[in-house]
C-alpha positions in Angstrom: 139.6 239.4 218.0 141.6 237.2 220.3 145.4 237.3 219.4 148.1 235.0 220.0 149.2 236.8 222.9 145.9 236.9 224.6 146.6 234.1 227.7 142.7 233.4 227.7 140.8 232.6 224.0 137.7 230.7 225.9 135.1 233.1 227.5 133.3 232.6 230.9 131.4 234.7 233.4 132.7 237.6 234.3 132.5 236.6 238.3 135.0 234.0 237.1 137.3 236.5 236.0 140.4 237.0 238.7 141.6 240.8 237.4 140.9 243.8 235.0 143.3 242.1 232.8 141.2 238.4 233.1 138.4 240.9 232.5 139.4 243.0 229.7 140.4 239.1 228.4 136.8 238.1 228.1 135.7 241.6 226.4 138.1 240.9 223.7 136.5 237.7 223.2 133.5 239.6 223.4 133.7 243.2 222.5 130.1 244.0 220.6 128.4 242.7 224.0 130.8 244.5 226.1 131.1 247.9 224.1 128.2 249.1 222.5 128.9 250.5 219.2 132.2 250.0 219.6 133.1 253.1 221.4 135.7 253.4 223.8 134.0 255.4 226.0 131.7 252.8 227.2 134.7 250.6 227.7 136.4 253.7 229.5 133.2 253.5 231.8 133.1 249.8 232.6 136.5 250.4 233.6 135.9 253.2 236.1 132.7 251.3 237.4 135.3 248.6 238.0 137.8 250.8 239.6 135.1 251.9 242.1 133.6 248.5 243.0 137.3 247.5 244.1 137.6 250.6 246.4 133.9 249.8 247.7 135.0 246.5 248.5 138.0 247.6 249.4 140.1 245.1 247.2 143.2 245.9 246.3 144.6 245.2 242.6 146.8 247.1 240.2 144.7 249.2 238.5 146.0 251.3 235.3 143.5 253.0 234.0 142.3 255.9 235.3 142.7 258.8 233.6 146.1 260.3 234.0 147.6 257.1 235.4 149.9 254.6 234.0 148.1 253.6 230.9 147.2 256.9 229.9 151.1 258.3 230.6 152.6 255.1 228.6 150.2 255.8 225.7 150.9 259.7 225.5 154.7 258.5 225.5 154.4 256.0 222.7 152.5 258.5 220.3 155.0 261.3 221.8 152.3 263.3 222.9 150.9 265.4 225.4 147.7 265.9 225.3 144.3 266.5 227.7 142.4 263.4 225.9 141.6 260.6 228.1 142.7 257.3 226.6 139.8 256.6 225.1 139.1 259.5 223.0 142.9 259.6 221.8 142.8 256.3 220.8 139.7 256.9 219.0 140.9 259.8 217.5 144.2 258.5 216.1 142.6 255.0 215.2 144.7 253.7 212.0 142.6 253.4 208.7 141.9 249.3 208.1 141.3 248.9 212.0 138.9 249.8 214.9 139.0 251.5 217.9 138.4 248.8 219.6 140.8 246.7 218.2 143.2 249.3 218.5 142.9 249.3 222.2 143.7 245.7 222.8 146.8 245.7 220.3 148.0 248.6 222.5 146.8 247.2 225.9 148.9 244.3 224.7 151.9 246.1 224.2 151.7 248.0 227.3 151.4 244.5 229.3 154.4 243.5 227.5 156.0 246.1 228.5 154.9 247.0 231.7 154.2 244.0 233.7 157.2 243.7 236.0 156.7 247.1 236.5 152.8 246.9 238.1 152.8 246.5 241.5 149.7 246.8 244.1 151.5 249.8 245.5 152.2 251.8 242.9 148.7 251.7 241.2 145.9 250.8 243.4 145.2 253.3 245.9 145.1 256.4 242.4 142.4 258.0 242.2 142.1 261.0 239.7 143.8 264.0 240.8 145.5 261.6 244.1 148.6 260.2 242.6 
């Protein structure tokens, strides 16, 4: 599933990876070992589980995935929606015919990193947590 845009089409360990982009790289190359069934819910998860490990650890790193935050917002803008669905379950939801949810994901995660990377900074995403921010 690896598109042209994708910066990285070789996979490695995931303690190689430098970001939740580098990351969310090497599920793409990956996805049935990464996201069981294909559901988006268990990538939704391994996202939050990430989230949490960096504010354990106390790294900071733009982070836009919590719900409510900047992925969420952009992809409730795109579809002109406002709804209470996490990204996950919208994006399930709405999944065209001829495609999968979780190749719907990374054709939107790589729109919204077109369109959003000058505008992630550590500062502005970070420090969210649901319900903070």
């Amino acid at each position: 599933m690896p598109t042209e845009d994708s910066p990285c089409h070789t996979a490695k360990h995931w303690r190689d990876c430098t970001d939740v982009y580098d990351f969310l790289d090497q599920i793409r190359l990956r996805p049935g070992m990464w996201v069981p069934g294909g559901s988006l819910l268990h990538l939704q998860s391994l996202l939050t589980g990430y989230r949490v490990a960096l504010g354990v650890h106390g790294i900071e790193e733009p982070f836009a995935f919590w719900p409510e935050d900047d992925f969420d917002r952009w992809l409730q803008e795109q579809r002109g929606i406002a709804d209470s669905l996490t990204w996950a379950a919208e994006i399930e939801r709405s999944t065209p015919v001829g495609s999968t949810p979780v190749e719907e994901f990374f054709r939107l995660l790589d729109d919204f990193r077109r369109e959003n990377a000058r505008d992630l900074t550590p500062d502005a995403t970070t420090n969210r947590r649901p319900g903070h921010g």
